[in-house]
C-alpha positions in Angstrom: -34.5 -58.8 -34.4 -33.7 -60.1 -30.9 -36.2 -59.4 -28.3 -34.2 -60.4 -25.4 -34.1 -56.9 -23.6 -37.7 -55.9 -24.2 -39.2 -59.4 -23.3 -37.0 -58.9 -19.8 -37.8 -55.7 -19.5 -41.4 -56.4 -19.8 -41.6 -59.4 -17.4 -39.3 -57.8 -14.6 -41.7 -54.6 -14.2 -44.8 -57.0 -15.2 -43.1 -58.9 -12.0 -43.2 -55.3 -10.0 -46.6 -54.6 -10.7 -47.8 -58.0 -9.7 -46.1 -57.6 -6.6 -47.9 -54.0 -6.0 -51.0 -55.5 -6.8 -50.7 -58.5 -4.4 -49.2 -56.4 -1.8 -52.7 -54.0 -2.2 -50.6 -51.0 -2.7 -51.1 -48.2 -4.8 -49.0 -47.9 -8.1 -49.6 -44.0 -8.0 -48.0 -44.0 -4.7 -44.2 -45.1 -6.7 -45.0 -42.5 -9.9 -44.1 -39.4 -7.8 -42.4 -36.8 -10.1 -39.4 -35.6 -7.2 -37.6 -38.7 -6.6 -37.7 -40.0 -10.0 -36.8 -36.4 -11.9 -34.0 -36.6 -9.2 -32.9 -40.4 -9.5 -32.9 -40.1 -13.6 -31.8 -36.6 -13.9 -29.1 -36.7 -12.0 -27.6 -40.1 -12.8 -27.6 -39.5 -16.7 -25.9 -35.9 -15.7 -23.2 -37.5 -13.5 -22.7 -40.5 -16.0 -22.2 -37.7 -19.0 -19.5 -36.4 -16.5 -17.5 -39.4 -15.7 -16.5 -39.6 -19.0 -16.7 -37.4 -22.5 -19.4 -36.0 -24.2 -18.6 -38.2 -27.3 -18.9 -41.1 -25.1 -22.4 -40.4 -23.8 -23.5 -39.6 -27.6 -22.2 -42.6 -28.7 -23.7 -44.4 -26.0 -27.2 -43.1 -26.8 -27.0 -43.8 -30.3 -26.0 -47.0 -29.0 -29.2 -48.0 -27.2 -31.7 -48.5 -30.6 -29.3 -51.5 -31.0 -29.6 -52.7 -27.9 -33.1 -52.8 -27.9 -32.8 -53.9 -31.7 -30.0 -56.6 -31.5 -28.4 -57.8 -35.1 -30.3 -59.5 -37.5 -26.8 -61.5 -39.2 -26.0 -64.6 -38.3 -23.0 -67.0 -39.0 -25.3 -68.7 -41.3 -26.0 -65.7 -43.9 -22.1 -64.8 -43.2 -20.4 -68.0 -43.8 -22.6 -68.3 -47.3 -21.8 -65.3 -48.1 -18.2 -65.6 -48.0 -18.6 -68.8 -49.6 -20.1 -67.0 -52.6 -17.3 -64.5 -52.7 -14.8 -67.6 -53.1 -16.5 -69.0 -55.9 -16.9 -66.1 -58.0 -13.1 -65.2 -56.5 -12.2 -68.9 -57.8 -14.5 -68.6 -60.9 -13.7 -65.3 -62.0 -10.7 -64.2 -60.5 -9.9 -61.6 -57.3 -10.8 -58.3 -59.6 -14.3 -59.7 -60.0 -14.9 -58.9 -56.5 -14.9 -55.2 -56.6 -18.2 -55.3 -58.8 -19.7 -56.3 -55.2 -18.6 -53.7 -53.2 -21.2 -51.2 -54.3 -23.8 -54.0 -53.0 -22.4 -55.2 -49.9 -24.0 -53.5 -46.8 -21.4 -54.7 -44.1 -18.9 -52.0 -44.0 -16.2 -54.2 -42.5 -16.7 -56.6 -45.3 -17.2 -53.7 -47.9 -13.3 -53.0 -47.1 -11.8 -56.4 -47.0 -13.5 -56.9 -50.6 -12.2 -53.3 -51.7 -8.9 -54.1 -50.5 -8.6 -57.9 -51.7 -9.6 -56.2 -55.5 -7.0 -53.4 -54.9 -4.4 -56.0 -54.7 -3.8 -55.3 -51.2 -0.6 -57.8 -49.7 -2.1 -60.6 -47.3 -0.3 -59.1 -44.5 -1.1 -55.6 -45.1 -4.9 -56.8 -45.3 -4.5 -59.1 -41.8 -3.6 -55.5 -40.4 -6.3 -53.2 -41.5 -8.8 -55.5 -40.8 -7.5 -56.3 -37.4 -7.1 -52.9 -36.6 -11.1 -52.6 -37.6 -11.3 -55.0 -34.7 -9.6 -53.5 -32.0 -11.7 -50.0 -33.0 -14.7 -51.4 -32.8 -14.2 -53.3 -29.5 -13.0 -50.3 -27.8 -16.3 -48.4 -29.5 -18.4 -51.0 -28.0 -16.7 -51.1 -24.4 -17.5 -47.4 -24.3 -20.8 -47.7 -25.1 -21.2 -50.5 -22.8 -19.2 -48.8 -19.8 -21.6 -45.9 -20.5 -24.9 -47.8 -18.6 -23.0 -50.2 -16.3 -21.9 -46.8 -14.8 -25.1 -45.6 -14.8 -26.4 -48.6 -12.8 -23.7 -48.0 -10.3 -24.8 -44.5 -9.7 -28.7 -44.7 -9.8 -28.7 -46.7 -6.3 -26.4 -43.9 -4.3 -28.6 -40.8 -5.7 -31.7 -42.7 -4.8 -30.1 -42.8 -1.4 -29.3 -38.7 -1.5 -32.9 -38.5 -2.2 -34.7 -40.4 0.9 -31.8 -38.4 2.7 -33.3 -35.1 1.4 -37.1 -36.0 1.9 -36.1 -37.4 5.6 -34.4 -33.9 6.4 -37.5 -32.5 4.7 -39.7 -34.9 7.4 -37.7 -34.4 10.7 -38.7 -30.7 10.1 -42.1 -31.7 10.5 -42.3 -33.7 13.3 -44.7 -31.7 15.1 -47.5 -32.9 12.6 -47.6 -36.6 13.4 -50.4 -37.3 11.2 -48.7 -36.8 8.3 -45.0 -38.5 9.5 -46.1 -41.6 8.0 -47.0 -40.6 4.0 -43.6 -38.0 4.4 -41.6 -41.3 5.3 -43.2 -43.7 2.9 -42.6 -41.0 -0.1 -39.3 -40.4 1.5 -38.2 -44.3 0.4 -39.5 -43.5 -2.7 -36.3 -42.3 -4.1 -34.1 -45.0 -3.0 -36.8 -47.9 -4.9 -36.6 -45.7 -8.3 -32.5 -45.8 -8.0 -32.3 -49.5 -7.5 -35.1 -50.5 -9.7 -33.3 -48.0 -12.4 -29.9 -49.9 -12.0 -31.2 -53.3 -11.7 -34.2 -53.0 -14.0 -32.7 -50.5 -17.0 -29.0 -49.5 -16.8 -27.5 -52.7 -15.7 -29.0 -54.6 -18.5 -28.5 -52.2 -21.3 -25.0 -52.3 -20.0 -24.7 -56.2 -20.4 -26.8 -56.6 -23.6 -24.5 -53.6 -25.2 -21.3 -55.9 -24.0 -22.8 -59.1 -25.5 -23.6 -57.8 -28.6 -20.3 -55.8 -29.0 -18.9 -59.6 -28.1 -20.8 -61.1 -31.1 -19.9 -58.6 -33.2 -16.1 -58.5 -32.7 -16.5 -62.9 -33.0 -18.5 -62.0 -36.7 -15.3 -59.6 -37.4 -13.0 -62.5 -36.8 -14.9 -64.6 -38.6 -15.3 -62.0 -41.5 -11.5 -61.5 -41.9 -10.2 -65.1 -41.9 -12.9 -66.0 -44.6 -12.0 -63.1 -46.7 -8.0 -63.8 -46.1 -8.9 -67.5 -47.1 -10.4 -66.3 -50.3 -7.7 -64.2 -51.2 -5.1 -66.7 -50.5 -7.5 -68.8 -53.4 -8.3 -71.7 -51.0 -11.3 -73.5 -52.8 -15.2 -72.8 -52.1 -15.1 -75.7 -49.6 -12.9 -75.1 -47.7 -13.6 -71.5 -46.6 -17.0 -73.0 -45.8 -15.7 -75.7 -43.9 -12.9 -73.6 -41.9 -15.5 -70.9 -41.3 -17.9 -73.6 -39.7 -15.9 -75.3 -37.4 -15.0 -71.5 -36.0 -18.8 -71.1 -35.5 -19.6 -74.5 -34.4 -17.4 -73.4 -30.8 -20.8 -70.8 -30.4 -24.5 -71.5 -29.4 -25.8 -73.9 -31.9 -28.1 -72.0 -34.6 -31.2 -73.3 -36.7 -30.8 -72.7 -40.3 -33.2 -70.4 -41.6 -35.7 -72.2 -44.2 -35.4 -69.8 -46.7 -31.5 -70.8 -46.8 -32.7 -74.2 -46.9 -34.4 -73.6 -50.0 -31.6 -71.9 -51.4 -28.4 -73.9 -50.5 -26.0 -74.9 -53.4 -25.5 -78.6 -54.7 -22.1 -78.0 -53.3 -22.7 -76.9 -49.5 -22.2 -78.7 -46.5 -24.9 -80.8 -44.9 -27.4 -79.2 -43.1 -26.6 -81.8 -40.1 -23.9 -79.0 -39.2 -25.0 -76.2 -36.4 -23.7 -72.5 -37.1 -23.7 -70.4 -34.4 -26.2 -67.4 -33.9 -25.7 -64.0 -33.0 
């Protein structure tokens, strides 16, 4: 699990708060039920109708990833492709269809299903690519889904201070109470850019990375898997599939891999990228 988007959740409203507390203000007085029923109701309504209905479903089954990440890493990928060559290698290109009832990665489930069906190198190099383009446009939506949420939130916030300011101008003959009106009036326009800038914005952006790591893990995926059908040694996938990763964020080795590696891996002196 990554933590990214809850840890900057967490500090940029513990950053809010701080600031409420220096300032001596009340944090009851920014919890009022009309602006923010208004800023959030309306944003997710108009976001549902800029696009489809399938999009904004997607999109929220989208967001326990976002707040989840991905566990898999280029590490665990690259030795498991690596494992697929040898017993390719050891045991022929048949042997891997005994693995497709165990593999959990759906892209990968297909390339080994295909690879043991005999598929042609070409005819694989399509399918899989065409997995690619699917899921990038998948994540894009989901992606496009809260970025355009964040460019509502701060407009509505502004159609609600307009609303409570009509709503005060029609009491101006009770000064003593112009003041609260106008404060609680502004209100509306804090939850819409706090919203955007706080919640929707980065969803958006994490939901864009992540569907970026993903579609680099695809790429990795296929050209490992069309090495090992092509019957390229052990090694080699390994060492192809590293210096693709190596152009990523450098990633520690997890110990238990450590513990695990094979007389014949490469040295551990190598970085793999993380995701």
């Amino acid at each position: 699990m990554d933590p990214a988007l809850l840890i900057g959740l967490v500090l940029a409203f513990g950053a809010l708060l701080a600031m409420v507390g220096i300032e001596g203000a009340s944090v009851t007085a920014l919890l009022l039920p009309a602006p923010m029923v208004l800023v959030f109701g309306a944003t997710i309504a108009v976001g549902i109708a800029s696009g489809t209905l399938r999009d904004a479903v997607f999109a929220i089954k989208s967001l326990p990833r976002a707040f989840r990440g991905d566990r898999r890493t280029a590490h665990d990928m690259i030795a498991t492709v690596v494992g697929y060559a040898e017993n390719a290698r050891t045991s022929g290109l048949l042997a891997l269809e005994q693995s497709v009832a165990d593999e959990k990665d759906p892209f990968l489930k297909q390339a080994l299903q295909s690879i043991a069906d005999g598929t042609d190198a070409d005819e694989l190099r399509t399918v899989l690519e065409d997995e690619i383009v699917s899921a990038a446009a998948r994540n894009r939506s989901a992606s496009r889904f809260y970025m355009t949420l964040g460019g509502f939130a701060p407009t509505i916030g502004i159609i609600g201070t307009v609303v409570s300011l009509t709503h005060v101008l029609e009491n101006l003959d009770s000064p003593e109470t112009l003041g609260p009106m106008i404060a609680t009036a502004f209100v509306a326009t804090l939850w819409g850019l706090l919203s955007a800038n706080f919640i929707w914005l980065p969803i958006g952006g994490r939901l864009q990375r992540l569907g970026e790591l993903e579609l680099e893990r695809m790429t990795l995926l296929m050209e490992g898997m069309l090495a090992v059908q092509a019957g390229s040694p052990p090694h080699f996938v390994g060492e192809r599939l590293r210096a693709m990763a190596s152009q990523r964020p450098a990633e520690k080795a997890p110990k238990k891999e450590k513990s695990r590696r094979r007389p014949d891996a490469e040295p551990t002196r190598d970085p793999v990228a993380s995701t």
